[in-house]
Each structure stands twice: as structure tokens, then as C-alpha cells.
PQR file of N, CA, C, O and H, with PARSE charges and radii, in Angstrom:
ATOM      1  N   UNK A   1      92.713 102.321 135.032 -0.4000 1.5000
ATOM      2  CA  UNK A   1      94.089 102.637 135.313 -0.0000 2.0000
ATOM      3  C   UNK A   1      94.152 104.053 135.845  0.5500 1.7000
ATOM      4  O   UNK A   1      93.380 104.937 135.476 -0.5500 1.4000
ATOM      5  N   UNK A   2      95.133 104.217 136.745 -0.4000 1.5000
ATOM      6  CA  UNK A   2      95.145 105.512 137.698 -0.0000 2.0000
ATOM      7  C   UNK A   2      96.310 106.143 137.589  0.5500 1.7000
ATOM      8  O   UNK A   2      97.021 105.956 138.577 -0.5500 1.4000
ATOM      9  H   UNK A   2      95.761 103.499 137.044  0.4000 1.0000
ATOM     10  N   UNK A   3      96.908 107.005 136.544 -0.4000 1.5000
ATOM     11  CA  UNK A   3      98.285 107.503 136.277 -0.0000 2.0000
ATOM     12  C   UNK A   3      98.306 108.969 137.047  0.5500 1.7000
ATOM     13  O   UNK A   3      97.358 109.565 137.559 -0.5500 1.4000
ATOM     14  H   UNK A   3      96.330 107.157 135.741  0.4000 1.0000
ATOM     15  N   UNK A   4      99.798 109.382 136.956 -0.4000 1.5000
ATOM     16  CA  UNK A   4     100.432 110.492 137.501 -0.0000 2.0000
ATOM     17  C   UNK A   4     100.933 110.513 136.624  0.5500 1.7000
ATOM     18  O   UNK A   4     101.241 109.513 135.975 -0.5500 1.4000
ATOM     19  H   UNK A   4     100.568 108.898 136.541  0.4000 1.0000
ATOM     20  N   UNK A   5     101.348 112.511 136.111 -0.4000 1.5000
ATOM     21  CA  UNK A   5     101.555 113.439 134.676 -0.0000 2.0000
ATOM     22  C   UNK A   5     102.713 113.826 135.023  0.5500 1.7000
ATOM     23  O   UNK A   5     102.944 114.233 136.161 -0.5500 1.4000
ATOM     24  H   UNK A   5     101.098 113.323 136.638  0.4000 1.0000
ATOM     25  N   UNK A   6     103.619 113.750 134.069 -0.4000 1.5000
ATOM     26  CA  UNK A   6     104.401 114.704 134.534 -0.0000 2.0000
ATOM     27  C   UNK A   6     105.047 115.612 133.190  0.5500 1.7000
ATOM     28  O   UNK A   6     106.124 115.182 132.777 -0.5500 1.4000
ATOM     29  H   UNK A   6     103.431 113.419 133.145  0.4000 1.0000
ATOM     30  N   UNK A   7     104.577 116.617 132.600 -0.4000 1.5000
ATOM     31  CA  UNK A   7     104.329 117.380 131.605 -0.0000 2.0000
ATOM     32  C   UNK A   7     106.134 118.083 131.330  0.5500 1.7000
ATOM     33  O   UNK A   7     107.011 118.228 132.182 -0.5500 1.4000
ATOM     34  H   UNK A   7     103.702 116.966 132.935  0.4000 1.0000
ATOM     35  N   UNK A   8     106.172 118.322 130.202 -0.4000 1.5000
ATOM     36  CA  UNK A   8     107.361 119.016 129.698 -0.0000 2.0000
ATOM     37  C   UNK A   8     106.703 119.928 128.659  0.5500 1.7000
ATOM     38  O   UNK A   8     106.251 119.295 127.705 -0.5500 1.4000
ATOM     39  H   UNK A   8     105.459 118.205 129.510  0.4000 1.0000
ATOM     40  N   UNK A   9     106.488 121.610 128.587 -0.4000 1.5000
ATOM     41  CA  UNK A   9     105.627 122.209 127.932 -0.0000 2.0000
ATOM     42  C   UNK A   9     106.341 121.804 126.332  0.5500 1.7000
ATOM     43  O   UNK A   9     107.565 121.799 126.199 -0.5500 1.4000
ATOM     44  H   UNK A   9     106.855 122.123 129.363  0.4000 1.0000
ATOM     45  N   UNK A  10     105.624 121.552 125.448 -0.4000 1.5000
ATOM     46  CA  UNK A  10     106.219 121.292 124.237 -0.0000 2.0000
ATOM     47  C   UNK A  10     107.140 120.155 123.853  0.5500 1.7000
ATOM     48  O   UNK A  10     107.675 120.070 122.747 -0.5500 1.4000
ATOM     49  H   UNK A  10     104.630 121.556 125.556  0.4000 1.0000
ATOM     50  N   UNK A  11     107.206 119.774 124.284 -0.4000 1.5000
ATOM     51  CA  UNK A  11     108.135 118.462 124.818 -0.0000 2.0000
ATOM     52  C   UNK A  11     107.111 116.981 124.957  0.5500 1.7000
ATOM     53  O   UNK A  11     106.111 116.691 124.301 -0.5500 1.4000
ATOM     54  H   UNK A  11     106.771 119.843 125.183  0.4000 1.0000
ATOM     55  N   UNK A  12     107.704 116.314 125.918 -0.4000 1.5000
ATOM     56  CA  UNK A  12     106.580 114.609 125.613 -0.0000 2.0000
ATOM     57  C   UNK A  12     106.265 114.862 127.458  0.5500 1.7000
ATOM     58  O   UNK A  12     106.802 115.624 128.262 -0.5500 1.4000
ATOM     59  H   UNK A  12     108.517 116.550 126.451  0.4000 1.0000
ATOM     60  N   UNK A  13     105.403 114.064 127.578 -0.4000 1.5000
ATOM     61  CA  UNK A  13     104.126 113.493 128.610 -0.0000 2.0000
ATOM     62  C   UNK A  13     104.432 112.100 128.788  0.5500 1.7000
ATOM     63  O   UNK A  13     104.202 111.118 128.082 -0.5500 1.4000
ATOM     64  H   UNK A  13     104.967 113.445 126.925  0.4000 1.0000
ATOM     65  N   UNK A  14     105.152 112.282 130.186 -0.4000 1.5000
ATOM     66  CA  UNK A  14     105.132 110.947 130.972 -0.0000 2.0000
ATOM     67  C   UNK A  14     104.182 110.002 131.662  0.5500 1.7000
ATOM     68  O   UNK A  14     104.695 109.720 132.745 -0.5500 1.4000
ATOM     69  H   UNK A  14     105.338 113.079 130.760  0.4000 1.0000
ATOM     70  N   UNK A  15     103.130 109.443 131.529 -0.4000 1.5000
ATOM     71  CA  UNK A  15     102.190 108.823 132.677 -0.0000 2.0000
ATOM     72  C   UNK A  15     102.733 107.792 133.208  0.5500 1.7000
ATOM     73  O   UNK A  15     103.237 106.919 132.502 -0.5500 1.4000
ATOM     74  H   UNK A  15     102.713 109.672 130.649  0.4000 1.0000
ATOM     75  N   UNK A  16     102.716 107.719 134.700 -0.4000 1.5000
ATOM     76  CA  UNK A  16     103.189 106.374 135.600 -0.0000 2.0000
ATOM     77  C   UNK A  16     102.109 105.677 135.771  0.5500 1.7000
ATOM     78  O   UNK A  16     101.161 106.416 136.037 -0.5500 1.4000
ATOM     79  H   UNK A  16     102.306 108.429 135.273  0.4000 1.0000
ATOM     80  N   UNK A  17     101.868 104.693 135.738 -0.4000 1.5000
ATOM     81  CA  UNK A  17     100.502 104.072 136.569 -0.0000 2.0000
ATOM     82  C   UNK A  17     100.619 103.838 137.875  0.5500 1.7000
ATOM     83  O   UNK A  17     101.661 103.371 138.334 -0.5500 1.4000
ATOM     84  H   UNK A  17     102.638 104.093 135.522  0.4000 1.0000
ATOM     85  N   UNK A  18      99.620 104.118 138.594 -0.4000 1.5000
ATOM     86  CA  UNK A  18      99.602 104.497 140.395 -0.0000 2.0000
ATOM     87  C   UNK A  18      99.358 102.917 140.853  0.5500 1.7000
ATOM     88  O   UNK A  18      98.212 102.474 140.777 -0.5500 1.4000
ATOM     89  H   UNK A  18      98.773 104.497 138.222  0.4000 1.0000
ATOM     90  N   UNK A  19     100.262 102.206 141.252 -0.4000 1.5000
ATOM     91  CA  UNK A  19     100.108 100.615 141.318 -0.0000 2.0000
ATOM     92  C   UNK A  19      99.074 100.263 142.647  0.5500 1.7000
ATOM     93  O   UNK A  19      98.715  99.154 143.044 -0.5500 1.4000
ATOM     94  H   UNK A  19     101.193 102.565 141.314  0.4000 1.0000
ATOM     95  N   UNK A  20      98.686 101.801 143.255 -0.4000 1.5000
ATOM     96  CA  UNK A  20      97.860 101.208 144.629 -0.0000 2.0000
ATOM     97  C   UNK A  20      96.285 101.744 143.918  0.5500 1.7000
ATOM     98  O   UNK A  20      95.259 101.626 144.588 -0.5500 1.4000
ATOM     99  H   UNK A  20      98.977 102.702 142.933  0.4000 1.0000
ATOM    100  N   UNK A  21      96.266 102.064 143.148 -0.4000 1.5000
ATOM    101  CA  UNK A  21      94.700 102.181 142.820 -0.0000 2.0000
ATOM    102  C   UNK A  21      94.626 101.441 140.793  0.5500 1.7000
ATOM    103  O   UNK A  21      94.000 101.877 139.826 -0.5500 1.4000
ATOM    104  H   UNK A  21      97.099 102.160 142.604  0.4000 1.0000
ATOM    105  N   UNK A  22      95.471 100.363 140.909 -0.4000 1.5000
ATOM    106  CA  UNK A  22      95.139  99.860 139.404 -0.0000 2.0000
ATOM    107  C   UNK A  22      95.425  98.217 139.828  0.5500 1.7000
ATOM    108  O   UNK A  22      95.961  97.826 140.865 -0.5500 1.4000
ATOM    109  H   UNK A  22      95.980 100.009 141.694  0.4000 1.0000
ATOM    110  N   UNK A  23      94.899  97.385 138.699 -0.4000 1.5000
ATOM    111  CA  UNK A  23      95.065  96.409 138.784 -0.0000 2.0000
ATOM    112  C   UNK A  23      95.085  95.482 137.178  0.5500 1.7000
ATOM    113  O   UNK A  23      94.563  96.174 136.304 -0.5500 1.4000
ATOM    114  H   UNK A  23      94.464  97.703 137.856  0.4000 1.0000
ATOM    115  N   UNK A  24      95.492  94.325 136.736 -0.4000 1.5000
ATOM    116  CA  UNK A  24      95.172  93.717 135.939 -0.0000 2.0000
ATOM    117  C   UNK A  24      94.438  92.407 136.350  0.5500 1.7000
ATOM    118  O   UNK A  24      94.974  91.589 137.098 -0.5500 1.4000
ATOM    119  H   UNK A  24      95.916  93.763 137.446  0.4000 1.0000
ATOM    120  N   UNK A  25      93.092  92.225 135.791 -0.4000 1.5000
ATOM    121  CA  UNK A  25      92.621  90.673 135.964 -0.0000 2.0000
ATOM    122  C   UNK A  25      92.025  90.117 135.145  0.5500 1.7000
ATOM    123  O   UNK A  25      91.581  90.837 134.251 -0.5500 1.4000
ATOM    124  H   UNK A  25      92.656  92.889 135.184  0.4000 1.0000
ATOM    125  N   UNK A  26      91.723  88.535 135.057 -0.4000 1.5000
ATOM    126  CA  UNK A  26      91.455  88.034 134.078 -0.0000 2.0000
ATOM    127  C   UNK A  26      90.841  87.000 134.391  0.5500 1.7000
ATOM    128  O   UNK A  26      91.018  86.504 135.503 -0.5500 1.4000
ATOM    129  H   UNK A  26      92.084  87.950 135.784  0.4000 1.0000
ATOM    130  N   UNK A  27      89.944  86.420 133.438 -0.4000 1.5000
ATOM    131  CA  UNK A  27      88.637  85.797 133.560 -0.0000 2.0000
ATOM    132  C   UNK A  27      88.870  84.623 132.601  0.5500 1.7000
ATOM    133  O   UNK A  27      89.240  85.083 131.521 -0.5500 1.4000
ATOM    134  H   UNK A  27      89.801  86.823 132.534  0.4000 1.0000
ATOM    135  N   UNK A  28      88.796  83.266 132.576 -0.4000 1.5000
ATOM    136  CA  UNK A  28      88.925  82.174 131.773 -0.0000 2.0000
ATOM    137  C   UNK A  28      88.514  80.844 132.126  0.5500 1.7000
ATOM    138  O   UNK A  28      88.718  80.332 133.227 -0.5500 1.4000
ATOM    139  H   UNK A  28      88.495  82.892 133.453  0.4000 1.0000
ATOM    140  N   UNK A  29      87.771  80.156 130.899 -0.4000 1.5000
ATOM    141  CA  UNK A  29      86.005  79.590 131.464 -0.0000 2.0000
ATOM    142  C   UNK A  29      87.156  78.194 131.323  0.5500 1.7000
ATOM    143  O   UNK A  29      88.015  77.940 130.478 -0.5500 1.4000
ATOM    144  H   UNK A  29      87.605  80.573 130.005  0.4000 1.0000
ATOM    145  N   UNK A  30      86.821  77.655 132.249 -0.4000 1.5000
ATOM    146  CA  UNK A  30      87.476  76.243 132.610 -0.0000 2.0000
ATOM    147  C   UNK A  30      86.394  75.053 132.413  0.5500 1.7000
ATOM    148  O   UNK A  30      85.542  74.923 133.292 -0.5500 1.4000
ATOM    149  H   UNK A  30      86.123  77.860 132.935  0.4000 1.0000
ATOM    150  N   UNK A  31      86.391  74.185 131.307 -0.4000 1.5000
ATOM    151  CA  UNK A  31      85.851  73.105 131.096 -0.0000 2.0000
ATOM    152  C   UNK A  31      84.373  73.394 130.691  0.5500 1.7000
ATOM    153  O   UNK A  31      83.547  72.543 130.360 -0.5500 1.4000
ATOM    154  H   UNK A  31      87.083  74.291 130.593  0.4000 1.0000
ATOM    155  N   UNK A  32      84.178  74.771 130.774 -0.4000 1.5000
ATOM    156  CA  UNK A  32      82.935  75.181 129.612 -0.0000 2.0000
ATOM    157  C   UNK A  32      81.485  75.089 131.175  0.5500 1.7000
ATOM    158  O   UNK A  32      80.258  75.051 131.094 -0.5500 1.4000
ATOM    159  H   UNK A  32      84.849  75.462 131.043  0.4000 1.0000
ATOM    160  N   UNK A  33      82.268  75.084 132.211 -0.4000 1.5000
ATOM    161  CA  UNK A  33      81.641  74.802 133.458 -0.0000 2.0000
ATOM    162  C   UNK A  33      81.849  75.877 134.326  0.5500 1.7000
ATOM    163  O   UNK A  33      80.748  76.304 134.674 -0.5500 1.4000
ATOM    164  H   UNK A  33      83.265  75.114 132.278  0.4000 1.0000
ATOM    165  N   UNK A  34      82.756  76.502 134.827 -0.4000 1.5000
ATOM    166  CA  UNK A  34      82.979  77.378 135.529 -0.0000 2.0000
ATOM    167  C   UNK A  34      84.277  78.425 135.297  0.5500 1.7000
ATOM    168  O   UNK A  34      85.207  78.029 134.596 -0.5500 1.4000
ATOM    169  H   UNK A  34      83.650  76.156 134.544  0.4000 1.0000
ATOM    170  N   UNK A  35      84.336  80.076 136.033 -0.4000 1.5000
ATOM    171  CA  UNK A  35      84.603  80.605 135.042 -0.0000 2.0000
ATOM    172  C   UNK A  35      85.947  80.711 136.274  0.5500 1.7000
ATOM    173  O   UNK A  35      85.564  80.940 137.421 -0.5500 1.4000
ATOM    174  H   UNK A  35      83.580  80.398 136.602  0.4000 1.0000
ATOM    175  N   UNK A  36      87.397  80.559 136.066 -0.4000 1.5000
ATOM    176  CA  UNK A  36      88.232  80.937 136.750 -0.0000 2.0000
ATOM    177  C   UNK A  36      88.946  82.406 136.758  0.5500 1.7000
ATOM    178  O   UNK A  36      89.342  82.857 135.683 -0.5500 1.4000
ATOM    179  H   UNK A  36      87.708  80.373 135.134  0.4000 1.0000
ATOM    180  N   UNK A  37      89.098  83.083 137.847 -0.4000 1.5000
ATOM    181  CA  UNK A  37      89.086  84.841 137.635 -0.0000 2.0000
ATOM    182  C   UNK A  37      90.596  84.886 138.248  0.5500 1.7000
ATOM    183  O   UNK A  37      91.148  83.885 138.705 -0.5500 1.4000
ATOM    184  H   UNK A  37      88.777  82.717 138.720  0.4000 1.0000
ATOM    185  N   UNK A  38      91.039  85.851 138.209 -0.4000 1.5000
ATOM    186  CA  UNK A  38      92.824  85.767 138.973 -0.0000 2.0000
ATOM    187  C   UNK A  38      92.998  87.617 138.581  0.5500 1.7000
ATOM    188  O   UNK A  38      92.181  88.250 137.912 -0.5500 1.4000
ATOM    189  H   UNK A  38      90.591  86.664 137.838  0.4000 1.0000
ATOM    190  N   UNK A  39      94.052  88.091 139.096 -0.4000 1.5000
ATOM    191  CA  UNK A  39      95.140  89.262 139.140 -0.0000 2.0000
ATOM    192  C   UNK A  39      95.880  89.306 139.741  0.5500 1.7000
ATOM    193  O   UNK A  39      95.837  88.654 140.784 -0.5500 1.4000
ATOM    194  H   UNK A  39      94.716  87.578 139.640  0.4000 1.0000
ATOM    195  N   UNK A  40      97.045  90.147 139.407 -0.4000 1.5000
ATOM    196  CA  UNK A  40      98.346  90.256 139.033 -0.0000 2.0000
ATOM    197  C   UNK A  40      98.416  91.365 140.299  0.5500 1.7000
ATOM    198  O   UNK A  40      97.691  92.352 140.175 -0.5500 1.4000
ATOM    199  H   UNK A  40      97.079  90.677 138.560  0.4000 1.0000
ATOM    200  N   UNK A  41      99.076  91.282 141.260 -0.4000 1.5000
ATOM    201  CA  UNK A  41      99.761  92.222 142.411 -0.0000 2.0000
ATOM    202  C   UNK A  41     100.760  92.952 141.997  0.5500 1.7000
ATOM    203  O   UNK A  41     100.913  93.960 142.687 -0.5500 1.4000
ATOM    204  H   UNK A  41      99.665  90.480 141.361  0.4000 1.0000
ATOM    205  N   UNK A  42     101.632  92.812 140.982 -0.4000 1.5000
ATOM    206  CA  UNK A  42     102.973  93.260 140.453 -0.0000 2.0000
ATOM    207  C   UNK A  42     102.906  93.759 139.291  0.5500 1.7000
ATOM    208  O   UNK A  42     103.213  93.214 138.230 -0.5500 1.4000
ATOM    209  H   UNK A  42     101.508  91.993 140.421  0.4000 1.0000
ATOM    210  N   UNK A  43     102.384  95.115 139.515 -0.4000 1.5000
ATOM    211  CA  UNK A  43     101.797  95.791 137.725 -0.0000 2.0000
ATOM    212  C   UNK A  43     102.781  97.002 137.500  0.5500 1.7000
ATOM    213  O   UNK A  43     102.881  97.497 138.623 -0.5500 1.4000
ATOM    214  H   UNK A  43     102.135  95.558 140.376  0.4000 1.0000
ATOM    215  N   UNK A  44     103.284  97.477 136.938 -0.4000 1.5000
ATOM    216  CA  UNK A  44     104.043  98.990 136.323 -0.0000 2.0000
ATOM    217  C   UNK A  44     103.547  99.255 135.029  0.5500 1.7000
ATOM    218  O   UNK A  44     103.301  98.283 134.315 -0.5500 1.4000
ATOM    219  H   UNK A  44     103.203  97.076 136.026  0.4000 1.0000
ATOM    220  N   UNK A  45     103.337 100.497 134.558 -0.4000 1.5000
ATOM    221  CA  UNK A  45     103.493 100.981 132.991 -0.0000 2.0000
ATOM    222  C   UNK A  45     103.678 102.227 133.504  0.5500 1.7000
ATOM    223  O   UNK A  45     103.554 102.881 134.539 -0.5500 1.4000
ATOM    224  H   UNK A  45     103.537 101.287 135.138  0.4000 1.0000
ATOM    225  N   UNK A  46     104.167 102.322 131.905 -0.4000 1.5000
ATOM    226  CA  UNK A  46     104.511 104.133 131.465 -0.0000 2.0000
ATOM    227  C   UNK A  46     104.052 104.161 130.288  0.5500 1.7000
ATOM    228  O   UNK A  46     103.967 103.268 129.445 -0.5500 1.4000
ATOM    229  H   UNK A  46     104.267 101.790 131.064  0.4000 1.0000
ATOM    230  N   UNK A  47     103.652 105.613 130.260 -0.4000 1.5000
ATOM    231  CA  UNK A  47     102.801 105.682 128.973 -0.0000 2.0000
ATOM    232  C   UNK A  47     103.837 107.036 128.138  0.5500 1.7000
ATOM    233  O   UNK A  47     103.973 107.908 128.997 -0.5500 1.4000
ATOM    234  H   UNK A  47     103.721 106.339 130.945  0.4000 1.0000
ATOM    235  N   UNK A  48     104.375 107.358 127.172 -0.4000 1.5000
ATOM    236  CA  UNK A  48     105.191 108.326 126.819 -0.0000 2.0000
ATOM    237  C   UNK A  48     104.516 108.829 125.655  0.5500 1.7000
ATOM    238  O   UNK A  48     104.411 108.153 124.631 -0.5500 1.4000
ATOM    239  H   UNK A  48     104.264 106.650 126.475  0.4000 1.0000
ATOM    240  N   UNK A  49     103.867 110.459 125.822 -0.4000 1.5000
ATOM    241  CA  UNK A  49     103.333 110.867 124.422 -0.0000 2.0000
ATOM    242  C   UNK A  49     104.133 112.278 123.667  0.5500 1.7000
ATOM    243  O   UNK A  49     104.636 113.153 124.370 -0.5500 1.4000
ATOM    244  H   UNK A  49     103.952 111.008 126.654  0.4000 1.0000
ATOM    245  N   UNK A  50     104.146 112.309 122.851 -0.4000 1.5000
ATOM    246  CA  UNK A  50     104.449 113.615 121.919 -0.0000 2.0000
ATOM    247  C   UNK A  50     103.926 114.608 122.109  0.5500 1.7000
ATOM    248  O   UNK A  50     102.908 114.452 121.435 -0.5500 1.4000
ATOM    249  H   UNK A  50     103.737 111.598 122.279  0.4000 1.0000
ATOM    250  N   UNK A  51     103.809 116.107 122.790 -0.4000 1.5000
ATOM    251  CA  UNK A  51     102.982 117.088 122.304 -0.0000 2.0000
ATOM    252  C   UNK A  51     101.452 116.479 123.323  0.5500 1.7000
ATOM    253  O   UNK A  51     101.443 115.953 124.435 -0.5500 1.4000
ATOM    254  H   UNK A  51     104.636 116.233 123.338  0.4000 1.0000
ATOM    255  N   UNK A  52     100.339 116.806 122.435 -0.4000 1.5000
ATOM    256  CA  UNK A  52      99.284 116.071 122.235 -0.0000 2.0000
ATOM    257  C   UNK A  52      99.221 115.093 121.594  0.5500 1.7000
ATOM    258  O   UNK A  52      98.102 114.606 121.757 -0.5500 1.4000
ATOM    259  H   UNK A  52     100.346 117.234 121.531  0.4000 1.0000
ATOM    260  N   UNK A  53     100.074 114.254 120.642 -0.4000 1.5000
ATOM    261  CA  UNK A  53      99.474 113.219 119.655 -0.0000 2.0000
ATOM    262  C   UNK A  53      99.323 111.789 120.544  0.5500 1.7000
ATOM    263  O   UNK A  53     100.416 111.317 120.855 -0.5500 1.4000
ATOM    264  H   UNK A  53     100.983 114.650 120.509  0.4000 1.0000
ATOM    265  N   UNK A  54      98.539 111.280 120.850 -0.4000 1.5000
ATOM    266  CA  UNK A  54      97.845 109.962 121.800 -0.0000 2.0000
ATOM    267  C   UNK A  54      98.376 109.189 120.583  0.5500 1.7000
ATOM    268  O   UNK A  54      99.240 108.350 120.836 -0.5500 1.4000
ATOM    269  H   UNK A  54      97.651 111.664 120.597  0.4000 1.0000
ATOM    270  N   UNK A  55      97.966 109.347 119.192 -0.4000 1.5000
ATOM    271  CA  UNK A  55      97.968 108.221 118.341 -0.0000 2.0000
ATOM    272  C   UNK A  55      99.125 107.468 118.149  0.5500 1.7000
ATOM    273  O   UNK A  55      99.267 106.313 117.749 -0.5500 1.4000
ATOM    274  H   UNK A  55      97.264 110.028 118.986  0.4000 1.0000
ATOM    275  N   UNK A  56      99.982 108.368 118.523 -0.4000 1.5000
ATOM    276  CA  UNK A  56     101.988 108.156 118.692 -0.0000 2.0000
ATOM    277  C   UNK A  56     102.349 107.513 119.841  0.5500 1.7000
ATOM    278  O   UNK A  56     103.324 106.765 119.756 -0.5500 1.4000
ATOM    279  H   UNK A  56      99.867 109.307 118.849  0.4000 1.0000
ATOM    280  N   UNK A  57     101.954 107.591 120.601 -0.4000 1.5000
ATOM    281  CA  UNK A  57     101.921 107.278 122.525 -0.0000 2.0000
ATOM    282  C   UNK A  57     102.672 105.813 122.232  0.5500 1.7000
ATOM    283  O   UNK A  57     102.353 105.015 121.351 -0.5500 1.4000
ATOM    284  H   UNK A  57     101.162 108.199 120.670  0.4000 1.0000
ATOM    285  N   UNK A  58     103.613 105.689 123.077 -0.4000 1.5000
ATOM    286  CA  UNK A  58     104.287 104.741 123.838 -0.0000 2.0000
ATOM    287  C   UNK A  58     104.288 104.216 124.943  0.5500 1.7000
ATOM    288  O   UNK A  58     104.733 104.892 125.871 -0.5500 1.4000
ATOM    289  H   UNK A  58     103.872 106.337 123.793  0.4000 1.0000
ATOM    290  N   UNK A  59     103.784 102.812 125.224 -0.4000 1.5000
ATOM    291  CA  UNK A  59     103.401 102.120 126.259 -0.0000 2.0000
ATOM    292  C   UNK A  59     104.165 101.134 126.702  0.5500 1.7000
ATOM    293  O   UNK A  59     104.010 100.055 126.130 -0.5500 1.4000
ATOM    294  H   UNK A  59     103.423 102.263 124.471  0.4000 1.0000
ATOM    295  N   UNK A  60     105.273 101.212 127.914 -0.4000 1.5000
ATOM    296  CA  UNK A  60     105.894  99.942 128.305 -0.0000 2.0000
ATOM    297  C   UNK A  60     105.052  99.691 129.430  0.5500 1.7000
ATOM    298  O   UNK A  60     104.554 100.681 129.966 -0.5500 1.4000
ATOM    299  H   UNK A  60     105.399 102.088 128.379  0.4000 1.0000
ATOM    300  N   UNK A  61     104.797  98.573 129.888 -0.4000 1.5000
ATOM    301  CA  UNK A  61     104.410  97.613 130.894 -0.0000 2.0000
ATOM    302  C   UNK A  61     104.779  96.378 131.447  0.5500 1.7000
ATOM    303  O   UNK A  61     105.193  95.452 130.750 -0.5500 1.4000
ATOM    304  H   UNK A  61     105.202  97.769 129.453  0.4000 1.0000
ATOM    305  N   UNK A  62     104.666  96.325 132.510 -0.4000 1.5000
ATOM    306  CA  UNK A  62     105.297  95.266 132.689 -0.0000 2.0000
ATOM    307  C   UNK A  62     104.728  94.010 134.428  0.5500 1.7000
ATOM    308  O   UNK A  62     104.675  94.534 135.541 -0.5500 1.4000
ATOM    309  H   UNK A  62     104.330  97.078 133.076  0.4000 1.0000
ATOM    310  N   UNK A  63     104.464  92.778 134.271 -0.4000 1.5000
ATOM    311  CA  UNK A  63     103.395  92.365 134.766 -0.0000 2.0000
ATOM    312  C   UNK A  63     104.021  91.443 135.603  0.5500 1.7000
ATOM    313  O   UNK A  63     104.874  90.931 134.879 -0.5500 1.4000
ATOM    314  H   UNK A  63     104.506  92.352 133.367  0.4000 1.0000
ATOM    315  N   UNK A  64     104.089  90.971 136.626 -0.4000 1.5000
ATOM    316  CA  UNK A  64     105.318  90.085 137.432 -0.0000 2.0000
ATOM    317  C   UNK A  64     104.347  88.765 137.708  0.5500 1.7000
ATOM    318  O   UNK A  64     103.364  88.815 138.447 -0.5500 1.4000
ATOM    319  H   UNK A  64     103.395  91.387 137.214  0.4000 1.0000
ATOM    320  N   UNK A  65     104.705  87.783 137.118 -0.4000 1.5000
ATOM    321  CA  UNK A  65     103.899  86.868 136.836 -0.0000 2.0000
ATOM    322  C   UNK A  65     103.899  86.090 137.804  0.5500 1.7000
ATOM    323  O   UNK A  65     103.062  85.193 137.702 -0.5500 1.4000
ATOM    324  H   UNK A  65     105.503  87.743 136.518  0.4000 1.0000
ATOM    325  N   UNK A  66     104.694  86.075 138.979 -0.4000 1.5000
ATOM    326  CA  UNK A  66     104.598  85.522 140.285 -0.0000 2.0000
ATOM    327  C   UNK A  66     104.237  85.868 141.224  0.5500 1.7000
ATOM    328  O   UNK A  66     104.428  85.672 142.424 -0.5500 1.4000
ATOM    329  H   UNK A  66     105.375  86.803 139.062  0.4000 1.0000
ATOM    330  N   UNK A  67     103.514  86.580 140.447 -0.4000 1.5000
ATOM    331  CA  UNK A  67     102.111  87.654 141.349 -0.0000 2.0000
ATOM    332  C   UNK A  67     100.788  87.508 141.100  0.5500 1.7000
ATOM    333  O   UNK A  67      99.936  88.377 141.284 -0.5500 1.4000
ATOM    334  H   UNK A  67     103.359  86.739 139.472  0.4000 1.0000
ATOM    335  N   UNK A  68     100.555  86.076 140.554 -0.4000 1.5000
ATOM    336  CA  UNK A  68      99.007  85.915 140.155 -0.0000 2.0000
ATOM    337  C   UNK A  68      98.418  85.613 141.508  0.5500 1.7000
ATOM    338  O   UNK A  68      99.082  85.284 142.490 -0.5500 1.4000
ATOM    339  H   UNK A  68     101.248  85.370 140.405  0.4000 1.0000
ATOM    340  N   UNK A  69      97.085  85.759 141.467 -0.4000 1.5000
ATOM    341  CA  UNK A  69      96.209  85.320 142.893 -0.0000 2.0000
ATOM    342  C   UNK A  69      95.282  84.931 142.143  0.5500 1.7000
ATOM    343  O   UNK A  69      94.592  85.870 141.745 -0.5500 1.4000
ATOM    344  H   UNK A  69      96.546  86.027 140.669  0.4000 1.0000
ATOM    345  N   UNK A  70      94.847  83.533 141.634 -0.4000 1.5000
ATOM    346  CA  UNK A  70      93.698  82.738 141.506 -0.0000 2.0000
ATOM    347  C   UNK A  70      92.674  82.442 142.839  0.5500 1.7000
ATOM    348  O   UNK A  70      91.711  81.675 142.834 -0.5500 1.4000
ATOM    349  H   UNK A  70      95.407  82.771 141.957  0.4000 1.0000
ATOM    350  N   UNK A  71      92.920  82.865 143.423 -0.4000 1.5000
ATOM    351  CA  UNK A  71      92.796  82.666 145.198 -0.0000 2.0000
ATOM    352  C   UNK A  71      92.553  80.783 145.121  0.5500 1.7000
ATOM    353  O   UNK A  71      92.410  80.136 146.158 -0.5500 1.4000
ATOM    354  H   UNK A  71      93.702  83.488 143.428  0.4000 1.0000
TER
END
């Protein structure tokens, strides 16, 4: 995943995800014979953190499901 920062000193940390250099895909074995692979063209998240604390971090995403390519 390829985000852009956008910092508030003391304050929270925005990350966008850069939708032209990320992707989601997925791999699922069909009939125990061959393995079918696909991704998603229509990806967004934001990642929202506290300070430094990662462990707190807030993640919306969101995946447009009429955007699969099984080819």
C-alpha cells in the first residue's frame, strides 16, 4: 500500500492510500484443481492515528465490488 501524510503537529495523522500505485487481490483454489486470482480496480482507505500511537490507528476502507477483474 502507497499512502500520502498529512501531519497535524500534536494532533492525529491522516494517510490516504495512493489508488494508482496500490491494489487489492485475491487468490482462491477452485475444485482443489486450479487456483483462481482476481483484483479490485476501485480501492480507497484512510488510515487516522493519534500522536504516534499505531496501536489506536483507525482504518476505513472501502472496495467497489464491481470492480473485480477475474480476467
Amino acid at each position: 500500500m502507497t499512502a500520502t501524510k498529512t501531519a497535524t503537529p500534536g494532533k492525529t495523522t491522516t494517510w490516504q492510500l495512493d489508488p494508482a500505485h496500490s491494489h487489492v487481490e485475491f487468490a482462491v483454489k477452485h475444485l482443489m484443481i486450479a487456483t483462481v486470482r482476481g483484483r479490485f480496480a476501485d480501492v480507497a482507505a484512510t488510515m487516522i492515528v493519534a500522536g504516534d500511537d499505531f496501536s489506536r490507528a483507525r482504518v476505513e476502507a472501502t472496495i467497489g465490488v464491481a470492480s473485480i477483474d477475474t480476467r
